[in-house]
DRENLUM-860965 format. One record per residue (C-alpha): residue in three letters; x, y, z. Coordinates in nm, 4 decimals, always signed. Last residue first. Layout:
<rs>
{"ala", {X, Y, Z}} ...
</rs>
This chain:
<rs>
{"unk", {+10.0814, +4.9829, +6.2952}} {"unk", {+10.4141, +4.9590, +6.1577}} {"unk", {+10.7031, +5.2356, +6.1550}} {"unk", {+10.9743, +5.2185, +5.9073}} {"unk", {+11.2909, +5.4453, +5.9690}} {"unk", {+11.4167, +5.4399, +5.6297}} {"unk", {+11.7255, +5.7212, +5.5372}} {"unk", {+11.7594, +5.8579, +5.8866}} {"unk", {+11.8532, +5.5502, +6.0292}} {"unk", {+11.7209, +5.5701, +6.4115}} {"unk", {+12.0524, +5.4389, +6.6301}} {"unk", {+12.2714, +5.1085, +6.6034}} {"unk", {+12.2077, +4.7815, +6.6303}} {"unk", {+11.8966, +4.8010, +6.4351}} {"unk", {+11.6204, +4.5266, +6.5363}} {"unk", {+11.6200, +4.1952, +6.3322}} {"unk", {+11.3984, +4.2017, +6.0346}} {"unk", {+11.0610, +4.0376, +6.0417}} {"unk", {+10.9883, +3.7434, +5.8513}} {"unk", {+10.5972, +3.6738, +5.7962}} {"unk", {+10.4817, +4.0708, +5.8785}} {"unk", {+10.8087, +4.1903, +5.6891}} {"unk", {+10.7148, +3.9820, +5.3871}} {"unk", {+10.6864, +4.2702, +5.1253}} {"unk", {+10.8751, +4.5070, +5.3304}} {"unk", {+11.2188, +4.4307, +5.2929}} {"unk", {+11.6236, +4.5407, +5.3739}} {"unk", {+11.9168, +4.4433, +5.1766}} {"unk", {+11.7998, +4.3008, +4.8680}} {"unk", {+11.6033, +4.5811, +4.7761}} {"unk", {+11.2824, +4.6057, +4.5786}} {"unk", {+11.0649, +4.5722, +4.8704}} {"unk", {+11.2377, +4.7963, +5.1164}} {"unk", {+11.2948, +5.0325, +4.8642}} {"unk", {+10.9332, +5.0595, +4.8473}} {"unk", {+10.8165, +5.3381, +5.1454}} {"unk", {+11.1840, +5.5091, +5.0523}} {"unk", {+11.1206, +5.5203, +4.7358}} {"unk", {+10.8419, +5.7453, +4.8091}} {"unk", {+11.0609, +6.0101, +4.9312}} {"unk", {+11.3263, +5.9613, +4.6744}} {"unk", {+11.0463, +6.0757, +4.3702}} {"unk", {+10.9705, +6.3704, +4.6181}} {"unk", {+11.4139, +6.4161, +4.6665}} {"unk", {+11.4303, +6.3937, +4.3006}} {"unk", {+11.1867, +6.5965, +4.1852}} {"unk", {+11.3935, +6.8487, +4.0289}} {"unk", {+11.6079, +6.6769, +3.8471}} {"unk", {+11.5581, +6.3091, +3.7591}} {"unk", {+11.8652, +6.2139, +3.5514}} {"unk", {+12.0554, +6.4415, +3.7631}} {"unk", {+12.3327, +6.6112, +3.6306}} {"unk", {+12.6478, +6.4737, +3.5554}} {"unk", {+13.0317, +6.5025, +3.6233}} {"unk", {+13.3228, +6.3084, +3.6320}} {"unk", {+13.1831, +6.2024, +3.2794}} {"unk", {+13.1350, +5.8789, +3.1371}} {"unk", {+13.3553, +5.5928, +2.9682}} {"unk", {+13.6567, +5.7067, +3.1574}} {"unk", {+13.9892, +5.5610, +3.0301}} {"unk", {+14.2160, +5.8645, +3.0327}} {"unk", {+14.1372, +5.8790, +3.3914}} {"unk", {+14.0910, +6.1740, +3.6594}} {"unk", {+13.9216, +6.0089, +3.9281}} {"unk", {+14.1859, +5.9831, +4.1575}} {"unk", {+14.1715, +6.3904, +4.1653}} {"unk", {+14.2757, +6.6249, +3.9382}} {"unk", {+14.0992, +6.9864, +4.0002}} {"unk", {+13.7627, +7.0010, +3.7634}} {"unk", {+13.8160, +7.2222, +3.4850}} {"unk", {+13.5041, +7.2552, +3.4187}} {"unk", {+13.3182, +7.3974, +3.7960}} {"unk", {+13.1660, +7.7117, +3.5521}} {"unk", {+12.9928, +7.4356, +3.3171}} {"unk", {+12.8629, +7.2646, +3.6291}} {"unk", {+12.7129, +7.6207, +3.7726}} {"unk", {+12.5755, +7.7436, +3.4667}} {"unk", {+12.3992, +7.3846, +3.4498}} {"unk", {+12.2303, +7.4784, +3.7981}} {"unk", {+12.1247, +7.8052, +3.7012}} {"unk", {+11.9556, +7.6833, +3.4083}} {"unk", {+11.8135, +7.3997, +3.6192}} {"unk", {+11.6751, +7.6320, +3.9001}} {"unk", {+11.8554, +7.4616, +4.2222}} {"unk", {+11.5870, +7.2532, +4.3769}} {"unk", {+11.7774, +6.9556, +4.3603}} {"unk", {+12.0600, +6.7896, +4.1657}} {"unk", {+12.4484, +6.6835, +4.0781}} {"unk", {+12.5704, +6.3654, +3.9991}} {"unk", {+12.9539, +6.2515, +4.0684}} {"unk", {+13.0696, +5.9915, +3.8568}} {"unk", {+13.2047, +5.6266, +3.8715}} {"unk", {+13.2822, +5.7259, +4.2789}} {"unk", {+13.6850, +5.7001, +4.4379}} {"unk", {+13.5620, +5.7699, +4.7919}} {"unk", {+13.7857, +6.0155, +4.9406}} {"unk", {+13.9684, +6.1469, +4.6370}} {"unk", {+13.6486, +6.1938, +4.3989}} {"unk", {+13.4698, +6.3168, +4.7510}} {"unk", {+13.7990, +6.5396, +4.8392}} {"unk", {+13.7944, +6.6982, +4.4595}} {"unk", {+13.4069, +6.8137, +4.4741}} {"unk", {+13.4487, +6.9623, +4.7802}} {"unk", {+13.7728, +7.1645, +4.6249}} {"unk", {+13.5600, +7.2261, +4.3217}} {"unk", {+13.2392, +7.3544, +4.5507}} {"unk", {+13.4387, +7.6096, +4.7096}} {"unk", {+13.6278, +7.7137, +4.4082}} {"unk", {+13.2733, +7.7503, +4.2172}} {"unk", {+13.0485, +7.9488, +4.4905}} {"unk", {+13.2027, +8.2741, +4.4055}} {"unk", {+13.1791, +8.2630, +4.0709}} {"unk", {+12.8256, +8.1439, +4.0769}} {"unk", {+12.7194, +8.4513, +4.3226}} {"unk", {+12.8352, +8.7291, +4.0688}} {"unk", {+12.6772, +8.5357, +3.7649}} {"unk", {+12.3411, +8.5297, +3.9526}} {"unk", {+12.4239, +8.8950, +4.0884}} {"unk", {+12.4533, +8.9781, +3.6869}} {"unk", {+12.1820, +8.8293, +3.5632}} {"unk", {+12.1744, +8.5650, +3.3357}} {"unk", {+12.0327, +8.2552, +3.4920}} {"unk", {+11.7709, +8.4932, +3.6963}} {"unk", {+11.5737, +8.5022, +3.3589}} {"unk", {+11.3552, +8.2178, +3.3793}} {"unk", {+11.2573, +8.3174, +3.7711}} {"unk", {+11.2766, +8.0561, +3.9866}} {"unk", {+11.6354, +8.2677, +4.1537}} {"unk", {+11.3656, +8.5129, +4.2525}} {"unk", {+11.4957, +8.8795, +4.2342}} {"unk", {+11.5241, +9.1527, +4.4965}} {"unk", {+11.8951, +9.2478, +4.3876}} {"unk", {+12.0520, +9.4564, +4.6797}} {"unk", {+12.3166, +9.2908, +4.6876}} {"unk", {+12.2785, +9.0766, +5.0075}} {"unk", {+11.9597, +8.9794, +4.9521}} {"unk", {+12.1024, +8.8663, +4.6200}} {"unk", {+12.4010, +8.6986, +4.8039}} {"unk", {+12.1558, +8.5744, +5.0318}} {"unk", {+11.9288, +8.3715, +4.8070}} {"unk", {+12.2134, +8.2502, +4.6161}} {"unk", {+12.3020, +8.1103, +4.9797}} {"unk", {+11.9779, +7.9882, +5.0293}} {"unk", {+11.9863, +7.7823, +4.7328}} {"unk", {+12.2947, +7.6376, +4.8025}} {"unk", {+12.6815, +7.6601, +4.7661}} {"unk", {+12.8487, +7.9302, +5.0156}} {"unk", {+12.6919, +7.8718, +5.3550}} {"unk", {+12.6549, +7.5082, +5.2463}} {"unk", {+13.0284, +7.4692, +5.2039}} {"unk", {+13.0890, +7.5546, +5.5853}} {"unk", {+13.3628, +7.7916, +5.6375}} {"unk", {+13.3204, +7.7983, +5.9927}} {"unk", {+13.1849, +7.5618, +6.2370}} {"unk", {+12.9145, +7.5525, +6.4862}} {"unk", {+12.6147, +7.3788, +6.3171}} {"unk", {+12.4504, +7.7261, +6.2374}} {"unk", {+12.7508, +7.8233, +6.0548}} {"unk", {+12.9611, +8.1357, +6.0479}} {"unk", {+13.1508, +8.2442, +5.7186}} {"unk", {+13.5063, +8.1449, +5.6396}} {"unk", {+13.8213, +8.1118, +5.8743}} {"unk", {+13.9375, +7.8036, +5.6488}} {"unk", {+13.7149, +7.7764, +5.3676}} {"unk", {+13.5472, +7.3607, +5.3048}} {"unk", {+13.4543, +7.3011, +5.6641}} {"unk", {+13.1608, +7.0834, +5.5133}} {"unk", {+12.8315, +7.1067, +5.6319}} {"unk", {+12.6770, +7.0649, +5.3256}} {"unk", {+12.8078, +6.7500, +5.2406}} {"unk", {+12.5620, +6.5170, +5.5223}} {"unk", {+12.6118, +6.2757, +5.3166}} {"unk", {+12.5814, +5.9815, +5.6210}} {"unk", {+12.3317, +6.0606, +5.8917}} {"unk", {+12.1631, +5.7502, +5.9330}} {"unk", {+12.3449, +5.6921, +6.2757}} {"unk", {+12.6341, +5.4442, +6.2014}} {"unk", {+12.6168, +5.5871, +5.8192}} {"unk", {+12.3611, +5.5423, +5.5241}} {"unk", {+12.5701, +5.4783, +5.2072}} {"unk", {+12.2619, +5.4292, +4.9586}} {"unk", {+12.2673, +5.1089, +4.7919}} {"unk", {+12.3042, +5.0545, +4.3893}} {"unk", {+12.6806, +4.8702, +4.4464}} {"unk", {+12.7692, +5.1500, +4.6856}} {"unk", {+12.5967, +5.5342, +4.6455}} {"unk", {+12.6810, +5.7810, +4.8654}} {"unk", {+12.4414, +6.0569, +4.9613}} {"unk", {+12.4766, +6.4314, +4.9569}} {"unk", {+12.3597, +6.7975, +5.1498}} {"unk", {+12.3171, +7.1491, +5.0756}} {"unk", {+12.0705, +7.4095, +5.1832}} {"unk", {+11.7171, +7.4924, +5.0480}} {"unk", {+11.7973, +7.1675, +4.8640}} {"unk", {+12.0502, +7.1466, +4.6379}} {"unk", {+12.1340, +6.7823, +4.6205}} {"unk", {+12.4842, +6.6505, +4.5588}} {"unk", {+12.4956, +6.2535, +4.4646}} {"unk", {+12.8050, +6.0293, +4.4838}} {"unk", {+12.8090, +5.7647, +4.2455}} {"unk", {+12.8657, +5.3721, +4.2131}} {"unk", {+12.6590, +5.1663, +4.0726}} {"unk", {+12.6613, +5.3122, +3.7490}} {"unk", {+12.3775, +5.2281, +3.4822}} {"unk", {+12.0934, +5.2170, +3.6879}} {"unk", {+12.2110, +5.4737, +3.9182}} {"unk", {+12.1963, +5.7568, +3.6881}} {"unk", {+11.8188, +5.7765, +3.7704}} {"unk", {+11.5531, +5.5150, +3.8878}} {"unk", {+11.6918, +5.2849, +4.1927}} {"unk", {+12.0120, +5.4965, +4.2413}} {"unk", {+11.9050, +5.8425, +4.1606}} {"unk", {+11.5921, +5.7900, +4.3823}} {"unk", {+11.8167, +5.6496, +4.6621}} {"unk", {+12.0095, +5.9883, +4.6202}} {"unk", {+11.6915, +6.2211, +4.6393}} {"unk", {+11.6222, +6.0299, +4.9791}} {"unk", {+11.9829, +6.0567, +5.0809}} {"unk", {+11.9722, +6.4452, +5.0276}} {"unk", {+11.5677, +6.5040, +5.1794}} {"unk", {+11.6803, +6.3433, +5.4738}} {"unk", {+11.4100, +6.0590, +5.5529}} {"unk", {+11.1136, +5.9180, +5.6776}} {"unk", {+10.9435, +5.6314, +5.6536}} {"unk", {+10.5523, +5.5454, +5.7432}} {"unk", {+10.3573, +5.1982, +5.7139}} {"unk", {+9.9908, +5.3381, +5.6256}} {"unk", {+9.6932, +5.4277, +5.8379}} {"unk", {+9.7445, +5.8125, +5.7273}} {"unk", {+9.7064, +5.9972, +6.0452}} {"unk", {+9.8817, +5.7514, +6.2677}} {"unk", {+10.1463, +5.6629, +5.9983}} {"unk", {+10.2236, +6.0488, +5.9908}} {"unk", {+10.2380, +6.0786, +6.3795}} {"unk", {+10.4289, +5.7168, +6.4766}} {"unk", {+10.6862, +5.8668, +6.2197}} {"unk", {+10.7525, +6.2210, +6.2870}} {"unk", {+10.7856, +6.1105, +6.6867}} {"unk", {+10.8346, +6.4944, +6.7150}} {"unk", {+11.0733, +6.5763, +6.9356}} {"unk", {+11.2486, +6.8770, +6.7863}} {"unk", {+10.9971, +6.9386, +6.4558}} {"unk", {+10.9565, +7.3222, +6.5588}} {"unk", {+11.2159, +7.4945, +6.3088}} {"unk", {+11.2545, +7.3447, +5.9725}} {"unk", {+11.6665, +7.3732, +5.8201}} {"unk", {+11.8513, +7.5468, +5.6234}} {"unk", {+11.8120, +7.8705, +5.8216}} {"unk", {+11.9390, +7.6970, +6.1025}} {"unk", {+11.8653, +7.4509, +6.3734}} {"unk", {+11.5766, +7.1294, +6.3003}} {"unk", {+11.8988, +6.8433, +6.4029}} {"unk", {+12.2737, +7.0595, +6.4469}} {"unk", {+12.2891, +7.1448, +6.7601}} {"unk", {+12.2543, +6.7980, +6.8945}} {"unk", {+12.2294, +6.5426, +6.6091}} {"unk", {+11.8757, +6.3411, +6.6179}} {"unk", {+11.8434, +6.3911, +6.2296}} {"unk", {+12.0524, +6.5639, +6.0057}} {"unk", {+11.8352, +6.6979, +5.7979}} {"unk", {+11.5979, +6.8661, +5.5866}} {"unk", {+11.2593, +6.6854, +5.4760}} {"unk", {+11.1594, +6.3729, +5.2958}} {"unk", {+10.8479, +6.1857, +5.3858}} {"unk", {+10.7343, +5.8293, +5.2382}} {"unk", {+10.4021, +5.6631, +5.2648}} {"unk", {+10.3161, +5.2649, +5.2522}} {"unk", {+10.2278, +4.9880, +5.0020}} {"unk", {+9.9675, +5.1643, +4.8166}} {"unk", {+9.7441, +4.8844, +4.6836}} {"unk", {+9.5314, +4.9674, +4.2939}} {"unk", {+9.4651, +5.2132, +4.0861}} {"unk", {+9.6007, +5.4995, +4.3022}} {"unk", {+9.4087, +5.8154, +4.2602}} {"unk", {+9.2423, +5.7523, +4.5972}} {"unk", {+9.5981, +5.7416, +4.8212}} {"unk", {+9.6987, +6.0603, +4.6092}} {"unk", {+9.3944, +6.2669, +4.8409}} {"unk", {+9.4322, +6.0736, +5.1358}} {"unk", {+9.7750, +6.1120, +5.1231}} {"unk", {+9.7416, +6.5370, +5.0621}} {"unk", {+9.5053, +6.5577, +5.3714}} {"unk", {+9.7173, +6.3346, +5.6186}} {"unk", {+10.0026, +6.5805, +5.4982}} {"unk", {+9.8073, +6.8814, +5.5260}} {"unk", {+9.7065, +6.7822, +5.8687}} {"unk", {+10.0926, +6.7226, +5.9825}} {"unk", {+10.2189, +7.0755, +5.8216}} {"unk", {+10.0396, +7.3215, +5.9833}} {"unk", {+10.0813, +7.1645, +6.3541}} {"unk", {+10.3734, +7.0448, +6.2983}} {"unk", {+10.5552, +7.3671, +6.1520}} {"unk", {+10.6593, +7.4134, +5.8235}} {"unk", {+10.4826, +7.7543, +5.8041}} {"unk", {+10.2281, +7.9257, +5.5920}} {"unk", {+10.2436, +7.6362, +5.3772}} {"unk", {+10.1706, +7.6156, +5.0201}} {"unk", {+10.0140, +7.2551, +4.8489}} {"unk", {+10.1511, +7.0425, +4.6205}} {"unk", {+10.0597, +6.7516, +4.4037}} {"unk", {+10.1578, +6.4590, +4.1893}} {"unk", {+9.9951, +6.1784, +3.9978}} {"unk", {+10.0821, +5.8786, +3.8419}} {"unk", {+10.4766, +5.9145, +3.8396}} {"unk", {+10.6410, +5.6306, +3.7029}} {"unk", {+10.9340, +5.4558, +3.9093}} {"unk", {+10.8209, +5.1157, +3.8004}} {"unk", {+10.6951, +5.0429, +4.0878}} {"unk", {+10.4484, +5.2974, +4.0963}} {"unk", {+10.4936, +5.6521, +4.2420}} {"unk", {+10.2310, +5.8995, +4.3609}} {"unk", {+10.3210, +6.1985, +4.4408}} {"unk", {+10.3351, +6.5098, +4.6802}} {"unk", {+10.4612, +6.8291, +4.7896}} {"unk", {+10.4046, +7.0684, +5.0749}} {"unk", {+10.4881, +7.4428, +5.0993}} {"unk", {+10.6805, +7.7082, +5.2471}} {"unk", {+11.0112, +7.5589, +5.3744}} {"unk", {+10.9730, +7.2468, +5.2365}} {"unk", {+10.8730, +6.8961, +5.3136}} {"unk", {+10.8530, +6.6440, +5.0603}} {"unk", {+10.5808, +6.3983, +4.9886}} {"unk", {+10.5779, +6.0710, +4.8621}} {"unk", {+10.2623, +5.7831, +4.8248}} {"unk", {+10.3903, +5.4659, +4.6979}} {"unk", {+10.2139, +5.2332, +4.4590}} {"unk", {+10.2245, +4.8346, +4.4284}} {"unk", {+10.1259, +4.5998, +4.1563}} {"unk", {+9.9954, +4.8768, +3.9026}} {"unk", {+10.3414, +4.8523, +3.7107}} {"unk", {+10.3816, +4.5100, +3.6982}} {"unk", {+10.7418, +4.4492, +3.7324}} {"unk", {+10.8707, +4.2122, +3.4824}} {"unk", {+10.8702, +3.8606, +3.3365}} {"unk", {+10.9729, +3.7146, +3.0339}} {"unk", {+10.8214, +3.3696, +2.9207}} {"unk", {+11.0520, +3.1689, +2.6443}} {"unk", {+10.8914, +3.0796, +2.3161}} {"unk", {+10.8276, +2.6917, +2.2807}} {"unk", {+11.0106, +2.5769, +1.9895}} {"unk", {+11.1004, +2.7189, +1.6087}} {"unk", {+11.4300, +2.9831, +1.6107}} {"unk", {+11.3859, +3.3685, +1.7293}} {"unk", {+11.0511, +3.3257, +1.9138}} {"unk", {+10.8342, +3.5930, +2.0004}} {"unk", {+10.8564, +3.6493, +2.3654}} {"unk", {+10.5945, +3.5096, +2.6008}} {"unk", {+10.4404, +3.7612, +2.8393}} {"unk", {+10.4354, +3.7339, +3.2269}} {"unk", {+10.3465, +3.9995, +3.4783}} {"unk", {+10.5254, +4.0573, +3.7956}} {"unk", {+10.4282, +4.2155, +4.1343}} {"unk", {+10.0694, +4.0626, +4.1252}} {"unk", {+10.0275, +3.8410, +4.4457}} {"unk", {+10.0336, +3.5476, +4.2820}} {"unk", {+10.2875, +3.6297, +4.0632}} {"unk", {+10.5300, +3.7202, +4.2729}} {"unk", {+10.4419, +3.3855, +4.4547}} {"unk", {+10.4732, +3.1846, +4.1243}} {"unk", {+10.7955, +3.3982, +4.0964}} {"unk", {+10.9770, +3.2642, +4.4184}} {"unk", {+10.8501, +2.9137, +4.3649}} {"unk", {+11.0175, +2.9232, +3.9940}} {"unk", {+11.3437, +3.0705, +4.1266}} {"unk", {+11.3395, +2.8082, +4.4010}} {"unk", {+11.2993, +2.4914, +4.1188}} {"unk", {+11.4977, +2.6726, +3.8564}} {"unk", {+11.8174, +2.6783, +4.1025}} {"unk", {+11.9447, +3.0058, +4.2307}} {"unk", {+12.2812, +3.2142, +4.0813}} {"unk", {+12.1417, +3.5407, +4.0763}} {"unk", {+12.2284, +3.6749, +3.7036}} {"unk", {+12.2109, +3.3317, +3.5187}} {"unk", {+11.9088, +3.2169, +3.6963}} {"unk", {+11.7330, +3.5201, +3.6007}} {"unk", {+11.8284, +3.5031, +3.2359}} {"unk", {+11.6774, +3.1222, +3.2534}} {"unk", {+11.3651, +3.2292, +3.4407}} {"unk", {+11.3416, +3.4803, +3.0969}} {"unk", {+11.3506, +3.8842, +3.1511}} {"unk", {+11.1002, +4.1914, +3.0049}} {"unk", {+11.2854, +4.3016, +3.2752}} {"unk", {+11.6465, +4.3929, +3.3718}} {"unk", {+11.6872, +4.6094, +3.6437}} {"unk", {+11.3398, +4.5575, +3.8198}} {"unk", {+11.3696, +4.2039, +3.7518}} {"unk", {+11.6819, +4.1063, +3.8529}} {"unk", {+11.5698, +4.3354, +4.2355}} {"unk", {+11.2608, +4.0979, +4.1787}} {"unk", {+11.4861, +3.8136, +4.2406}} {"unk", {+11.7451, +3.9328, +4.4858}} {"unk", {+11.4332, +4.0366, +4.7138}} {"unk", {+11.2487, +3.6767, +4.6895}} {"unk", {+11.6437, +3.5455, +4.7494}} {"unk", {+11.6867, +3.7653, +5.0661}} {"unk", {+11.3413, +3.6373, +5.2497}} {"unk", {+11.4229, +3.2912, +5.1630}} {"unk", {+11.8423, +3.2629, +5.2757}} {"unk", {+11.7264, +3.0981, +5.6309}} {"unk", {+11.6037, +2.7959, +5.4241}} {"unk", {+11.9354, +2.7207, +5.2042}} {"unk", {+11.9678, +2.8117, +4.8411}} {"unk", {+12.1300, +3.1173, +4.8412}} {"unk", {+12.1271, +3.4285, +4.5707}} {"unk", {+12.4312, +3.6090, +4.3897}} {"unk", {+12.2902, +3.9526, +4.2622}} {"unk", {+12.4625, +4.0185, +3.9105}} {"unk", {+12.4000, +4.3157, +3.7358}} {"unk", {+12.4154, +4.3367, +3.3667}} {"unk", {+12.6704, +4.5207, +3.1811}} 
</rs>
């Protein structure tokens, strides 16, 4: 069904209607003026200015269709896939990754370096490095530079403490440093919500609107999905799953509770329970899927994980919720067989046209693919924009640093 993004034709409504119009685009293209004006409710006469400017500054190509019936064949726009690139890395534990993403969502190129620690002072050069090096494979204008790493952010006793989390980054102005060393507009955000935005602008989220996302990172966390947008919270800190009182009287936490879900579903935690069990065995490893402490560790980690699952479907009624991260995949689908059958919940409905439960239509890469997003969600989105930021610039936040898109500008 096709998504309909109702525009406005007075003055003050310009910046949202160029972002309502390639957001048609981006979900719809090869598409007519006359499809567009359909879906977002404009007159010809702005959608035509709006796409003469797109055009102008080559975001869309044109094509004409071959006709069905005799007369003029309509002209279909879409994104041009070498009008804008974003450079995305993700932080990790003990190394660096990085791409480079077009508009489109295609990958050009993609990197990664190891780390001896995820420190600052390690981790900020390799990062000016690894843009520098993606920033001269790009074919044409990168629009800005995207970093996901482990949250929350600016949460006493919980922000950069834990096992799941990077030690040293307290303090650090993360954004004024990378756009410093890289001379490009800078974002950064939770490596969950970032992987989520990716699921909504190029995964699963295409088709339904509305999910909630579970990334495995090293630990555990989620984003919300509403209408395509990613849920972000009064502080940027919304989906933060992991930390979940999910067993009464359970295990210790670094954030101060017990019984957090993290602490039972995540990579560290299978990296535990084998620690724990003797087992020196890397979960990576092709076989890991079948061994017995694998098996061992997936059985304990599915009630947990049902129950969370059951309160999200409950909580926030979602089309589906979509699983993914740095869990090995055949771990990973061991894990969503094993949660089958799912406890009822709201979402239980004989009239479901998809599953209550999916894995990610990215995988792996979702929280890199989501990091660069995150440097051109802001021109793709109707909500927020970067395109025209210098011209129109957004009114300040009302509430604290979102940890989903802080920009910073030079």
């Amino acid at each position: 069904m096709a998504t309909r993004l109702k525009g406005t034709n007075q003055d003050l409504g310009r910046p949202y209607n160029r972002r309502i119009v390639l957001e048609a685009v981006r979900l719809h293209g090869p598409i007519s003026r006359a499809e567009i004006a359909r879906l977002v409710a404009l007159s010809p006469q702005t959608i035509g200015n709006i796409i003469r400017e797109f055009e102008e500054i080559g975001l869309l190509t044109a094509r004409r269709e071959t006709p069905k019936r005799p007369g003029q064949p309509a002209i279909e726009l879409a994104i041009d896939p070498d009008g804008g690139f974003a450079v995305g890395l993700q932080l990790m534990h003990d190394r660096l990754r990085g791409l480079l993403l077009d508009l489109t969502g295609a990958v050009r190129d993609q990197t990664q370096t190891a780390l001896s620690a995820a420190t600052p002072d390690t981790a900020l050069p390799a990062m000016a490095a690894m843009v520098a090096r993606l920033r001269a494979a790009a074919p044409g204008r990168v629009l800005g530079v995207g970093l996901a790493m482990p949250g929350p952010f600016d949460v006493e006793a919980m922000s950069f403490v834990g096992p799941t989390t990077l030690a040293g980054w307290v303090g650090v102005p993360v954004e004024d440093r990378l756009q410093a060393l890289t001379g490009l507009p800078a974002f950064v955000g939770g490596d969950a919500p970032a992987a989520a935005l990716s699921e909504a602008m190029f995964g699963l989220g295409r088709s339904l609107r509305d999910v909630f996302y579970i990334h495995f990172g090293f630990g555990l966390g989620g984003g919300l999905v509403v209408d395509g947008q990613v849920h972000q919270g009064a502080w940027g800190n919304a989906g933060e799953f992991g930390h979940m009182p999910i067993v009464p009287g359970g295990r210790a936490c670094s954030c101060g509770n017990e019984g957090c879900l993290e602490t039972y579903v995540s990579v560290h935690a299978l990296r535990t329970a084998l620690a724990e069990a003797g087992v020196a065995l890397d979960p990576a490893d092709p076989a890991a899927a079948d061994h017995p402490a694998v098996d061992a560790w997936i059985e304990a980690a599915v009630p947990p994980l049902r129950r969370a699952v059951c309160a999200i479907e409950n909580l926030l009624d979602p089309a589906c919720v979509v699983l993914g991260g740095e869990m090995p995949e055949p771990i990973l689908h061991r894990l969503v067989e094993r949660l089958e059958p799912l406890l009822p919940s709201v979402s239980r409905r004989s009239d479901r046209s998809h599953p209550r439960l999916a894995l990610s239509a990215i995988g792996a890469d979702n929280a890199l693919v989501g990091a660069a997003v995150l440097a051109i969600s802001g021109l793709l989105s109707p909500r927020s924009g970067l395109l025209f930021a210098e011209a129109e610039p957004a009114p300040p936040p009302t509430h604290g640093k979102s940890a989903i898109a802080t920009e910073t500008r030079a």
